[in-house]
Jmol script that loads the backbone (N, CA, C; Angstrom):
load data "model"
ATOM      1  N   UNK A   1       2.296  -1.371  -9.913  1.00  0.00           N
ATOM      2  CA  UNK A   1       2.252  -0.926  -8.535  1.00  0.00           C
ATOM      3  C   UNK A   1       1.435  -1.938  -7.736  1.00  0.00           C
ATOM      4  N   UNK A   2       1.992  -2.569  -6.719  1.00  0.00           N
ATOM      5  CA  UNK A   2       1.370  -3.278  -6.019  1.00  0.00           C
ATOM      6  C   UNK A   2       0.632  -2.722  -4.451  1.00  0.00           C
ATOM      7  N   UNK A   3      -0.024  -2.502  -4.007  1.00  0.00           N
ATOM      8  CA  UNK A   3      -0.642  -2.350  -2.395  1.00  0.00           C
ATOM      9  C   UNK A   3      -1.396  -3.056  -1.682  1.00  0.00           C
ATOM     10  N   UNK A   4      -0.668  -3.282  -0.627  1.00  0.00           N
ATOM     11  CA  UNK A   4      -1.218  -3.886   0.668  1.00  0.00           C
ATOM     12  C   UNK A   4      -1.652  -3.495   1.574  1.00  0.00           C
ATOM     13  N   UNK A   5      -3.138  -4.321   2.026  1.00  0.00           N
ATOM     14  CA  UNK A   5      -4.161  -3.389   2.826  1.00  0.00           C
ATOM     15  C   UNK A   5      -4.857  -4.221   3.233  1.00  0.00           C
ATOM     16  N   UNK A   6      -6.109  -3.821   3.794  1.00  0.00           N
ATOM     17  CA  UNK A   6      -7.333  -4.294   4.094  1.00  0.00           C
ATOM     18  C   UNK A   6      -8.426  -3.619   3.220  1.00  0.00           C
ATOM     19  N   UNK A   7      -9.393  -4.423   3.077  1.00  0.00           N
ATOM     20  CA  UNK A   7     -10.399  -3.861   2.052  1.00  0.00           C
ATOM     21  C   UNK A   7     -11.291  -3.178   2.425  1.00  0.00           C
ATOM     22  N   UNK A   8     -11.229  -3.320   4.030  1.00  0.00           N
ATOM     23  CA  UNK A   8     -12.377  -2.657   5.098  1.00  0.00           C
ATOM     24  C   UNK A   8     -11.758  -1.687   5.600  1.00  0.00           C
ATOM     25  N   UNK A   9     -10.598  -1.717   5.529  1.00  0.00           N
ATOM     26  CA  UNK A   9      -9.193   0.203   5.985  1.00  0.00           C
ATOM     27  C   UNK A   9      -9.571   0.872   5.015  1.00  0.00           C
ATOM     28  N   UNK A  10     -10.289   2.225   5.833  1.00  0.00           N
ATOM     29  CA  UNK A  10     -10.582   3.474   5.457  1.00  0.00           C
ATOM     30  C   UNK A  10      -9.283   4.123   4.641  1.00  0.00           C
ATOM     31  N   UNK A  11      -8.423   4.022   5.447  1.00  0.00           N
ATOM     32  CA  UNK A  11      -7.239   4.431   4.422  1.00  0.00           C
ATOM     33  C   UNK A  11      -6.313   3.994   3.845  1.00  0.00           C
ATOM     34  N   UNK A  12      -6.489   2.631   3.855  1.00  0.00           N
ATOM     35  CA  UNK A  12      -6.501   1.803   2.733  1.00  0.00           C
ATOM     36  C   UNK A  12      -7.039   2.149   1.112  1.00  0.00           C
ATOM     37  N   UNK A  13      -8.337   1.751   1.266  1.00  0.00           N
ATOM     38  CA  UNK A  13      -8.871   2.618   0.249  1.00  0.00           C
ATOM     39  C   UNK A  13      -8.903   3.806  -0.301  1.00  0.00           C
ATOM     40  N   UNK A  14      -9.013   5.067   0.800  1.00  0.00           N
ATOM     41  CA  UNK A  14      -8.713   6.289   0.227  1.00  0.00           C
ATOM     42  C   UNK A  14      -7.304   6.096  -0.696  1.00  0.00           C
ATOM     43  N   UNK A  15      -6.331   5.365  -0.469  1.00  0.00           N
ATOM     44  CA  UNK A  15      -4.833   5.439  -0.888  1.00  0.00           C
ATOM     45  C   UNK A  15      -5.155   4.684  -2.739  1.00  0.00           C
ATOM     46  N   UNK A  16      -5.871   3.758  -2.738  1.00  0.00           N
ATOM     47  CA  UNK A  16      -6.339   3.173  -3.647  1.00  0.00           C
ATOM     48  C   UNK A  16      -6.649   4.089  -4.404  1.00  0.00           C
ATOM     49  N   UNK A  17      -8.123   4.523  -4.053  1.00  0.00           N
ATOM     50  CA  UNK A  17      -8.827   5.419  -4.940  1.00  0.00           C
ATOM     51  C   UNK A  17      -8.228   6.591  -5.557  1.00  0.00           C
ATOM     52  N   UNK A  18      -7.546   7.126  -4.980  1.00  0.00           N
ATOM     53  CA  UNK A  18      -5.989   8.370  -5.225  1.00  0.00           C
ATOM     54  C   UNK A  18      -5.282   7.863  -6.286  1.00  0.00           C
ATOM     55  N   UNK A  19      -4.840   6.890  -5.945  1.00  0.00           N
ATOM     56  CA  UNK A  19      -3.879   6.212  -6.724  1.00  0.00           C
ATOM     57  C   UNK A  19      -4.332   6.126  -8.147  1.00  0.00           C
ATOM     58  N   UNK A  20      -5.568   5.420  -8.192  1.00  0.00           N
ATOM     59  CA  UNK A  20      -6.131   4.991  -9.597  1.00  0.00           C
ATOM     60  C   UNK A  20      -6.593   6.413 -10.200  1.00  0.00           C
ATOM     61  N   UNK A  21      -6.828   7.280  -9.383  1.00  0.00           N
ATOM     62  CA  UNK A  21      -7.639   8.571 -10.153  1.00  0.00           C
ATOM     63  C   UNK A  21      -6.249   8.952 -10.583  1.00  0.00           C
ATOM     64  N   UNK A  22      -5.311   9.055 -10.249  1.00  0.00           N
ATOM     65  CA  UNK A  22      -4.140   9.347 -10.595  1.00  0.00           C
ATOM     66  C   UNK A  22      -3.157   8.771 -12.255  1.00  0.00           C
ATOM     67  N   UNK A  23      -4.185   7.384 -12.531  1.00  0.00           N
ATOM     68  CA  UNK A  23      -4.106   7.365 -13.560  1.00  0.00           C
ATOM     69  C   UNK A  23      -2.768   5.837 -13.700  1.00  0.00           C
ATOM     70  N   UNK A  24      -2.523   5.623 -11.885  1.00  0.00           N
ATOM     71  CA  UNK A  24      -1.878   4.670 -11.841  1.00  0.00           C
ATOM     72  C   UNK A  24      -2.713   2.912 -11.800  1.00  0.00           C
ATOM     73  N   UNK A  25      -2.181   1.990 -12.330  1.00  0.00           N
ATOM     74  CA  UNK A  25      -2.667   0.863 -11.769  1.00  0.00           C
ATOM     75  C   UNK A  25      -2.379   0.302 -11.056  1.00  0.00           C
ATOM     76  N   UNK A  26      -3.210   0.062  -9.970  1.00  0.00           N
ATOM     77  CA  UNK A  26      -3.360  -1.019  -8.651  1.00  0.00           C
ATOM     78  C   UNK A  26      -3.406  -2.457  -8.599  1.00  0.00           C
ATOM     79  N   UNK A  27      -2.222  -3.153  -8.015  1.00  0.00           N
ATOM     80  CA  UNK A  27      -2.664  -4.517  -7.897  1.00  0.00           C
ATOM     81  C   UNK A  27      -2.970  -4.919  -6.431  1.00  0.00           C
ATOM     82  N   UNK A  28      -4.069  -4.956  -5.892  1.00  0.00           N
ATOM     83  CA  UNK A  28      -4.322  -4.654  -4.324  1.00  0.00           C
ATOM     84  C   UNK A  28      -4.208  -6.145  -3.409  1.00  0.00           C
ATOM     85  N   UNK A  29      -3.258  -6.240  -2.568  1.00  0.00           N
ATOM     86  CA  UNK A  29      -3.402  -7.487  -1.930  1.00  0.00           C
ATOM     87  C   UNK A  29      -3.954  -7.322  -1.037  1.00  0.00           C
ATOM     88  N   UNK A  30      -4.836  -7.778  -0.323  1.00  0.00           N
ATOM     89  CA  UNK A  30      -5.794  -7.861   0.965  1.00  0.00           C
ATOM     90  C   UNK A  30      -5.293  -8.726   1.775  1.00  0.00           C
ATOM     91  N   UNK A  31      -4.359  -8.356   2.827  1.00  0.00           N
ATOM     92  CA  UNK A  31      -3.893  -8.772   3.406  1.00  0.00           C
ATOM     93  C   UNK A  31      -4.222 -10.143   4.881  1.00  0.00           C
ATOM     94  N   UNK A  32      -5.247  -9.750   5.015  1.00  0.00           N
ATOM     95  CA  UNK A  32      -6.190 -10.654   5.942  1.00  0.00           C
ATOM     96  C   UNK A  32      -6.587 -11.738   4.496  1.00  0.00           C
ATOM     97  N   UNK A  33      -7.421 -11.718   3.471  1.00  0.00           N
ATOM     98  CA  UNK A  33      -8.472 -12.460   2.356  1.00  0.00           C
ATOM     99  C   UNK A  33      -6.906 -13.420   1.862  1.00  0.00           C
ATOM    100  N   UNK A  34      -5.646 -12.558   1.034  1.00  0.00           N
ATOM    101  CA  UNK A  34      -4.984 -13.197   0.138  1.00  0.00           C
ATOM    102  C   UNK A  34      -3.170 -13.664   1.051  1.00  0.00           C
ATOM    103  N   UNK A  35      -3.512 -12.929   2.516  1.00  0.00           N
ATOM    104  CA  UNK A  35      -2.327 -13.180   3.434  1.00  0.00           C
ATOM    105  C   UNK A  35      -1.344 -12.355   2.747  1.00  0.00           C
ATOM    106  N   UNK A  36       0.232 -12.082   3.179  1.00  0.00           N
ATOM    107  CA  UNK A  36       1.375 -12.170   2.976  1.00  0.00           C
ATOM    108  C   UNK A  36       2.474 -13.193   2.558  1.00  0.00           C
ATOM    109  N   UNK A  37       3.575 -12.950   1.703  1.00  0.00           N
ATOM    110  CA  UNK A  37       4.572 -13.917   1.616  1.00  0.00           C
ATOM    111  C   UNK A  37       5.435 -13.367   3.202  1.00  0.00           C
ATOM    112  N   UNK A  38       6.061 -14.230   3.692  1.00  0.00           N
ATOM    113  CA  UNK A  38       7.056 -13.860   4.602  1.00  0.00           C
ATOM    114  C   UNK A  38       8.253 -13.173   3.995  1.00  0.00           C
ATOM    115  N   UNK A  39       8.670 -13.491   2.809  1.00  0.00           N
ATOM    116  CA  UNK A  39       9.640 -12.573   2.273  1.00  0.00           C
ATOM    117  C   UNK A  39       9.673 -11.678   2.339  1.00  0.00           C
ATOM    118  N   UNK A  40       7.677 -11.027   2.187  1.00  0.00           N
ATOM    119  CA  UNK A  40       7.632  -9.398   1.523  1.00  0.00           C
ATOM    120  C   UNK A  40       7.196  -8.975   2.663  1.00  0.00           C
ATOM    121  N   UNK A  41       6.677  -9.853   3.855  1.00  0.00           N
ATOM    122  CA  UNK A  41       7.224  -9.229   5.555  1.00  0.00           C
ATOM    123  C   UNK A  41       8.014  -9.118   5.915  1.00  0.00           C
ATOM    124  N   UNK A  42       9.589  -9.782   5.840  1.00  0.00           N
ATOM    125  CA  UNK A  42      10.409  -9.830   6.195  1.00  0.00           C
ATOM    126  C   UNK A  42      11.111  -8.407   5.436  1.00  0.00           C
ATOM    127  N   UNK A  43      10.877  -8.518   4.015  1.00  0.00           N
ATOM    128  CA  UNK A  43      11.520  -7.084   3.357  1.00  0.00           C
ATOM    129  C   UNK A  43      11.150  -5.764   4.013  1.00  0.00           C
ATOM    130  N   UNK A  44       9.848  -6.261   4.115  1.00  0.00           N
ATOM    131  CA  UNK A  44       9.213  -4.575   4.677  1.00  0.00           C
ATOM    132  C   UNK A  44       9.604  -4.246   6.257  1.00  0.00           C
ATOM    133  N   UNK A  45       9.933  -5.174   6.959  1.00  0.00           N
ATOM    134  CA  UNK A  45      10.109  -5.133   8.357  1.00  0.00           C
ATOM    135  C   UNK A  45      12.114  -4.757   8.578  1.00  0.00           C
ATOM    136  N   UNK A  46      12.075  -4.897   7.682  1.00  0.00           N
ATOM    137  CA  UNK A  46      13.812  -4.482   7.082  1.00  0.00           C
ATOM    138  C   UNK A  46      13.562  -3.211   6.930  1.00  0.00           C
ATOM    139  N   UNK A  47      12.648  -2.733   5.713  1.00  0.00           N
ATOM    140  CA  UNK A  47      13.017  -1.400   5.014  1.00  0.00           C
ATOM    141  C   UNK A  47      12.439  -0.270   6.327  1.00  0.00           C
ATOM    142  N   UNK A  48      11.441  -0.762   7.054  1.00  0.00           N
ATOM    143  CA  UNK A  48      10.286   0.118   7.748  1.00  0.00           C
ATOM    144  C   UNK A  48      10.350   0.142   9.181  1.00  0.00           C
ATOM    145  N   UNK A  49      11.359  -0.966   9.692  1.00  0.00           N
ATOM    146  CA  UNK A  49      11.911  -1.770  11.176  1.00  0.00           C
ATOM    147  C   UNK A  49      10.540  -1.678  12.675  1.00  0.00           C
ATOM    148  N   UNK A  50      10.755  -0.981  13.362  1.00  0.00           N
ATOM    149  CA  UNK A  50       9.142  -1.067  14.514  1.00  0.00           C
ATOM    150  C   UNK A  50       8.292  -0.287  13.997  1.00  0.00           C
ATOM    151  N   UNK A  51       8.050   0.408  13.251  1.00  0.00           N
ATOM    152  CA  UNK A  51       7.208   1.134  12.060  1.00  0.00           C
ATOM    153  C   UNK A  51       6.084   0.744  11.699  1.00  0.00           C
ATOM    154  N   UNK A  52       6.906  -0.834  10.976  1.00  0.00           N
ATOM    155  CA  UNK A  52       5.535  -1.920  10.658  1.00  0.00           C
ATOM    156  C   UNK A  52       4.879  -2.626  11.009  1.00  0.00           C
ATOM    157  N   UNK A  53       5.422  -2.551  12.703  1.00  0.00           N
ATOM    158  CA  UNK A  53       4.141  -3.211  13.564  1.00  0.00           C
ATOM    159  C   UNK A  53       2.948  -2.327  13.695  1.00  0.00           C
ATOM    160  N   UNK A  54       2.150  -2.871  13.581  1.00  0.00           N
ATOM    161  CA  UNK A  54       0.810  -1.429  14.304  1.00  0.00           C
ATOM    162  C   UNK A  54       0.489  -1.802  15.764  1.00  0.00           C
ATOM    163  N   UNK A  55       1.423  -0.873  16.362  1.00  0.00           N
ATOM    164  CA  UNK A  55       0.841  -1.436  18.018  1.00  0.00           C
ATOM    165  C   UNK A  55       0.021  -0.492  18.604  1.00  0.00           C
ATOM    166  N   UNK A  56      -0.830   0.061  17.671  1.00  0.00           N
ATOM    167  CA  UNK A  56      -1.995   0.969  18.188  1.00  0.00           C
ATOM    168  C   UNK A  56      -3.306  -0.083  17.505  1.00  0.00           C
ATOM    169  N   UNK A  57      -3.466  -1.645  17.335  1.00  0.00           N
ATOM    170  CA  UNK A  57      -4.234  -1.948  17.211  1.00  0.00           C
ATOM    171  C   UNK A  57      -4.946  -2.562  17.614  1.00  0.00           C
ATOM    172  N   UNK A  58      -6.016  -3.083  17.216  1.00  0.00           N
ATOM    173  CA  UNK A  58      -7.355  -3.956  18.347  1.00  0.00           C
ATOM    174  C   UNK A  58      -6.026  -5.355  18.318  1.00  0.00           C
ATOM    175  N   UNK A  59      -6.033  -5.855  17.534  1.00  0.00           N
ATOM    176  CA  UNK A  59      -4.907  -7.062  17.168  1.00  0.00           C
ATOM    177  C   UNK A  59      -4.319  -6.834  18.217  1.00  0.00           C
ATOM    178  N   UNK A  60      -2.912  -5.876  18.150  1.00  0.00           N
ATOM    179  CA  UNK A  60      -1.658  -5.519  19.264  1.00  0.00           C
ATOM    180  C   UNK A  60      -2.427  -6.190  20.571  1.00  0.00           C
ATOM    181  N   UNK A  61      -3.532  -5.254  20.844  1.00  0.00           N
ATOM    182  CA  UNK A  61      -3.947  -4.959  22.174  1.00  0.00           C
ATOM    183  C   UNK A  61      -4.229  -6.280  22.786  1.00  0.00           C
ATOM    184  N   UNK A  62      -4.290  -7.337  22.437  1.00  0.00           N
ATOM    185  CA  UNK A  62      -5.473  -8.305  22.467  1.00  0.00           C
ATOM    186  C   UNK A  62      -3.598  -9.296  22.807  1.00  0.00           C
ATOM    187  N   UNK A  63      -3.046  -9.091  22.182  1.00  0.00           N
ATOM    188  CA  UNK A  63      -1.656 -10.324  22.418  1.00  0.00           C
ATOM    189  C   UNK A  63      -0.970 -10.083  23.698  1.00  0.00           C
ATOM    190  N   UNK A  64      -0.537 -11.485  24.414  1.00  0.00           N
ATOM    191  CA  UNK A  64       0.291 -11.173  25.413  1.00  0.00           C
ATOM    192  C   UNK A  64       1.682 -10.817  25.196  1.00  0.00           C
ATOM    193  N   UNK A  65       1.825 -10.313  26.781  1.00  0.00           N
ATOM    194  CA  UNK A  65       3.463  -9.674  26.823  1.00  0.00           C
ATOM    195  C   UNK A  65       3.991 -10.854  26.394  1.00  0.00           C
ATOM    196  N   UNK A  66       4.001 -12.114  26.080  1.00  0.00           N
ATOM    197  CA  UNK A  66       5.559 -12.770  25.177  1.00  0.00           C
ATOM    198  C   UNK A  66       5.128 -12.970  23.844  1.00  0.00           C
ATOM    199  N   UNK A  67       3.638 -12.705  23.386  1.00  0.00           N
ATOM    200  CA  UNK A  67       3.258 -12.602  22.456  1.00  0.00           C
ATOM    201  C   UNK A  67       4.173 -11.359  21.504  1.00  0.00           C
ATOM    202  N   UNK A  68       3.883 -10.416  22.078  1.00  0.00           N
ATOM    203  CA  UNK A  68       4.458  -9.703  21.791  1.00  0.00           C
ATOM    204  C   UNK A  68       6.396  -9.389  21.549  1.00  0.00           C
ATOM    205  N   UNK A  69       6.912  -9.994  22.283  1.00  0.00           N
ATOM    206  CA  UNK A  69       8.075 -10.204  22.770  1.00  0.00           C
ATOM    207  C   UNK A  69       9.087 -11.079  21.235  1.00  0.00           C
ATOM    208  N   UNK A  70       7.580 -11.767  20.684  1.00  0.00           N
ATOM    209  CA  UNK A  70       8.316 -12.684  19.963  1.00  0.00           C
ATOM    210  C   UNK A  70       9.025 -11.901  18.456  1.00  0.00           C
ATOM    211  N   UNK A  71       9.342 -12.979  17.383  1.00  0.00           N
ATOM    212  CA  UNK A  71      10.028 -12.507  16.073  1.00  0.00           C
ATOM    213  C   UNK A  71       8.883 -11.994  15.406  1.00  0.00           C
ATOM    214  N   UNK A  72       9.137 -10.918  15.251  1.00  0.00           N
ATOM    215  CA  UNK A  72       7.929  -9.763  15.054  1.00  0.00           C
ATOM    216  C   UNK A  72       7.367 -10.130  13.193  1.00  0.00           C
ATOM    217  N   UNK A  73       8.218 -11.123  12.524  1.00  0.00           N
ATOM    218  CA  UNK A  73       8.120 -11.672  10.998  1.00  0.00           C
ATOM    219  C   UNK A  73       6.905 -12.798  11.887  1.00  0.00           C
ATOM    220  N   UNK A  74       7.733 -13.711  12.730  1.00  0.00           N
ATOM    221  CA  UNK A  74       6.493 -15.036  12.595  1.00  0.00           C
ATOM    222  C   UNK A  74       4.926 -14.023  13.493  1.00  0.00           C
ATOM    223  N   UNK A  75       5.180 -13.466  14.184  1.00  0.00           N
ATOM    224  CA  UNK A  75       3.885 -12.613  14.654  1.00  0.00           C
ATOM    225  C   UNK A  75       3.067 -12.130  13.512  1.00  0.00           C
ATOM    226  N   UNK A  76       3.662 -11.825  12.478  1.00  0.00           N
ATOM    227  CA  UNK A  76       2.794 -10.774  11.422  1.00  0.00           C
ATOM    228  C   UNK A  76       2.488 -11.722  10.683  1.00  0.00           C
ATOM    229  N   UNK A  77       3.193 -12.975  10.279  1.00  0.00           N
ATOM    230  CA  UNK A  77       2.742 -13.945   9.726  1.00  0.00           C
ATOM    231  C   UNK A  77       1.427 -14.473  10.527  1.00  0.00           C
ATOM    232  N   UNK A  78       1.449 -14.515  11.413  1.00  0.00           N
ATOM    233  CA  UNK A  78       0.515 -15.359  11.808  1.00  0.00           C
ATOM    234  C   UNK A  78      -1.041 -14.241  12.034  1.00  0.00           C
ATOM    235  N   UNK A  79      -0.426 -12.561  12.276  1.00  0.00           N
ATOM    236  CA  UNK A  79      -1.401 -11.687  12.518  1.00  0.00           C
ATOM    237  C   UNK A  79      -1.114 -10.942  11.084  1.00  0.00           C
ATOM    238  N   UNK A  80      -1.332 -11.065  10.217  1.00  0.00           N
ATOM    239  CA  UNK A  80      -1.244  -9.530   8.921  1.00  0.00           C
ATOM    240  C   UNK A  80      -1.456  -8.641   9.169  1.00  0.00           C
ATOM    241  N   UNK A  81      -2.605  -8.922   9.754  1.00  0.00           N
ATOM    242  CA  UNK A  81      -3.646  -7.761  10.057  1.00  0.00           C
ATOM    243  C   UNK A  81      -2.779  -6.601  11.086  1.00  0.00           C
ATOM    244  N   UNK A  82      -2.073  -6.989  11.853  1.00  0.00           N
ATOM    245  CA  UNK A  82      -0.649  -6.378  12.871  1.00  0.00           C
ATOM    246  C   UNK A  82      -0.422  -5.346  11.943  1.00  0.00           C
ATOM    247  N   UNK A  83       0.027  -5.250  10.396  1.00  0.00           N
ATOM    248  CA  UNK A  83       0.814  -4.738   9.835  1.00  0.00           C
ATOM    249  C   UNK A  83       0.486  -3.257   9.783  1.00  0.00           C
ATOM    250  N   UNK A  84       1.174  -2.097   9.947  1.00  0.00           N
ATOM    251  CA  UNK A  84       0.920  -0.557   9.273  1.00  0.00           C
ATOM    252  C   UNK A  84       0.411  -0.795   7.997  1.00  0.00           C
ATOM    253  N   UNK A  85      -0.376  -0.043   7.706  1.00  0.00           N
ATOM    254  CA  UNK A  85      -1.149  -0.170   5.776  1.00  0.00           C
ATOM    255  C   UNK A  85      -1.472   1.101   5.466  1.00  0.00           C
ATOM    256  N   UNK A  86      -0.933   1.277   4.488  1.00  0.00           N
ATOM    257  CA  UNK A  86      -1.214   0.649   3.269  1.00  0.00           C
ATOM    258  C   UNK A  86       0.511   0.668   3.434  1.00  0.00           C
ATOM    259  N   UNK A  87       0.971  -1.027   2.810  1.00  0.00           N
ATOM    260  CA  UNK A  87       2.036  -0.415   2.154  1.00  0.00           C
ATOM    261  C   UNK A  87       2.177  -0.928   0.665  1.00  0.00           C
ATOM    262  N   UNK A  88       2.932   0.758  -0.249  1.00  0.00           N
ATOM    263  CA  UNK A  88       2.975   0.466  -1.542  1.00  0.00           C
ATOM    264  C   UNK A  88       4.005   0.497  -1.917  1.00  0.00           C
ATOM    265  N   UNK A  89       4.371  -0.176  -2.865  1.00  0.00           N
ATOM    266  CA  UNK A  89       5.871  -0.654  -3.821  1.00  0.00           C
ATOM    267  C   UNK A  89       5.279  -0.779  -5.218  1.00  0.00           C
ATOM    268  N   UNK A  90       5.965   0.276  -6.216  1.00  0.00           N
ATOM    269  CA  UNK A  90       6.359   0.307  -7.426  1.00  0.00           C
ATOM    270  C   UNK A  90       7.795   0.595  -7.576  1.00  0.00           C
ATOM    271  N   UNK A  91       8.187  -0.934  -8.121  1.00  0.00           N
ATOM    272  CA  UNK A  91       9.126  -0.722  -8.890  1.00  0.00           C
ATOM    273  C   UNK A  91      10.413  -1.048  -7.335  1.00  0.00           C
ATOM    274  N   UNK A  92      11.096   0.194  -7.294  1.00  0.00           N
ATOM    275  CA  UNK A  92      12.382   0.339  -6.293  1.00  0.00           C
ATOM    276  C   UNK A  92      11.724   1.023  -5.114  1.00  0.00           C
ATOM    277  N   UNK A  93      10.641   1.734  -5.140  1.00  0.00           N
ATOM    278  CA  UNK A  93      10.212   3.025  -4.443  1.00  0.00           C
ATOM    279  C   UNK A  93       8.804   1.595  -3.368  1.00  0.00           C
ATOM    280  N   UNK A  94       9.219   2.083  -2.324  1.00  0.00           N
ATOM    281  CA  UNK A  94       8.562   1.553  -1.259  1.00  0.00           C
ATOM    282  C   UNK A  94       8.002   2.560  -0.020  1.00  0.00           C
ATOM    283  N   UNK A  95       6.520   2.534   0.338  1.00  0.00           N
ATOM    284  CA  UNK A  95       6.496   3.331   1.457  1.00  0.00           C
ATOM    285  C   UNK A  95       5.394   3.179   2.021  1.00  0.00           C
ATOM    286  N   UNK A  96       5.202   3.344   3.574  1.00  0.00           N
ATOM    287  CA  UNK A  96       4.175   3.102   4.395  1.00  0.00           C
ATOM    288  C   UNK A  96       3.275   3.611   4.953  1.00  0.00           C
ATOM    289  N   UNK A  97       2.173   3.620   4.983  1.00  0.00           N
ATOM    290  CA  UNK A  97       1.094   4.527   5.724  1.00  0.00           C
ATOM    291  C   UNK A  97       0.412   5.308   4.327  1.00  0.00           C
ATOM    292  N   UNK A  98      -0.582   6.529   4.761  1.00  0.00           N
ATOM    293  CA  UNK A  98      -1.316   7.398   3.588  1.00  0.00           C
ATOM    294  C   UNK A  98      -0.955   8.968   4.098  1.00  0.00           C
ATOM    295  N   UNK A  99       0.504   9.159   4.767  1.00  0.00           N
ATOM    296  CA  UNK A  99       0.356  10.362   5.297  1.00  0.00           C
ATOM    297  C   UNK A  99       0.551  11.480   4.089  1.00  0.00           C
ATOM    298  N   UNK A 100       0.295  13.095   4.421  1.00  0.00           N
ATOM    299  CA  UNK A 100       0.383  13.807   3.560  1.00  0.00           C
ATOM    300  C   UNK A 100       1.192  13.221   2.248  1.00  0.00           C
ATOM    301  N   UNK A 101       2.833  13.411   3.179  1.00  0.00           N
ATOM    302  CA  UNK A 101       3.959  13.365   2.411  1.00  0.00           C
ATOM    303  C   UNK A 101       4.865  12.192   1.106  1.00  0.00           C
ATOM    304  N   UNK A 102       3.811  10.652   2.133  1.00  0.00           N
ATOM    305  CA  UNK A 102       3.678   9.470   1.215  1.00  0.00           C
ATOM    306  C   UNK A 102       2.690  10.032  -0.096  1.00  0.00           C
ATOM    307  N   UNK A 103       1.697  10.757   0.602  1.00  0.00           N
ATOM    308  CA  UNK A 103       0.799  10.702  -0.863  1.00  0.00           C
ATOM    309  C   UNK A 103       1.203  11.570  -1.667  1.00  0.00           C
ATOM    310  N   UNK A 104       1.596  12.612  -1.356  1.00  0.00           N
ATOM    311  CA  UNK A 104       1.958  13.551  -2.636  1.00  0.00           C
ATOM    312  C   UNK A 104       3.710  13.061  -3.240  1.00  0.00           C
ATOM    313  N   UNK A 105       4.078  12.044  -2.493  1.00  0.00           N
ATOM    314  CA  UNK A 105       5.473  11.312  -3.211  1.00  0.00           C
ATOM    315  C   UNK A 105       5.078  10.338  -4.623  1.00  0.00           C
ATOM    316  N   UNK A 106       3.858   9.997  -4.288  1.00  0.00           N
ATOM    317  CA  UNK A 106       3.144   8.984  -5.019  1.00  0.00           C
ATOM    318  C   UNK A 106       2.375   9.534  -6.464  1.00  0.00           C
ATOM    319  N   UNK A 107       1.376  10.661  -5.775  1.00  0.00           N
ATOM    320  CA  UNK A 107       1.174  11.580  -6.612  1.00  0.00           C
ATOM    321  C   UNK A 107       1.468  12.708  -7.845  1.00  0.00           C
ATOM    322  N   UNK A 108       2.196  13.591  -7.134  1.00  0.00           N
ATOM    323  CA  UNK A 108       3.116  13.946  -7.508  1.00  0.00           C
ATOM    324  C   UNK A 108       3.841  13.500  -9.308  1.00  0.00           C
ATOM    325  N   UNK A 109       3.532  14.073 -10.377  1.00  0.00           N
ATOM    326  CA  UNK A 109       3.857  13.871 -11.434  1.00  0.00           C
ATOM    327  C   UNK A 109       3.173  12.386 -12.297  1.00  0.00           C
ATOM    328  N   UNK A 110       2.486  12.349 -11.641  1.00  0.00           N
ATOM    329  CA  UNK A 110       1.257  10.951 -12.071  1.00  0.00           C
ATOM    330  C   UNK A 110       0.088  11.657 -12.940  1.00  0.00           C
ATOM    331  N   UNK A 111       0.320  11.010 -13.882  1.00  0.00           N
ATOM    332  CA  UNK A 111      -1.181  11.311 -14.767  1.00  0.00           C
ATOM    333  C   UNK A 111      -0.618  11.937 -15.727  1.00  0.00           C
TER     334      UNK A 111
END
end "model"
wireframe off; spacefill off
backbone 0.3
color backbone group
């Protein structure tokens, strides 16, 4: 199981710590420290489409209107930090954020 985050996201970590008590293993990419491939932005911006921008963030807020405007892959490349988090992928199963319903999908028959 791989997840992508920030190491300083509150729910980031909570998603982590769940995870591992759960009995699963974490391979955690820190998305700002170890960056993104563009592939696995480009995949996720496929599977997750305006989803995986976070435009409720200090980041968002801070870019101009053509900033914004632009190919939302080279933006996240260049901002990670832009991205919705946590997102986790084991295996085929991909999904975004720590809401209820992600976590008990995750949960759910673990351990």
């Amino acid at each position: 199981m791989r997840v992508w985050g920030l190491k300083n996201c509150d729910t980031c970590r909570k998603a982590v710590k769940a995870l591992e008590a759960a009995g699963l293993s974490v391979d955690y990419v820190d998305v700002r420290a170890d960056g993104v491939d563009p592939a696995d932005l480009a995949r996720f911006h496929a599977a997750f489409g305006e989803a995986f921008v976070n435009k409720r963030s200090t980041t968002w807020r801070g870019l101009s209107d053509s900033e914004r405007a632009g190919d939302p892959i080279e933006l996240l490349t260049q901002n990670p930090t832009l991205m919705k988090r946590p997102v986790i992928e084991d295996r085929d199963k991909l999904t975004l954020g720590w809401d209820a319903k992600t976590r008990d999908s995750w949960l759910e028959g673990a351990a």
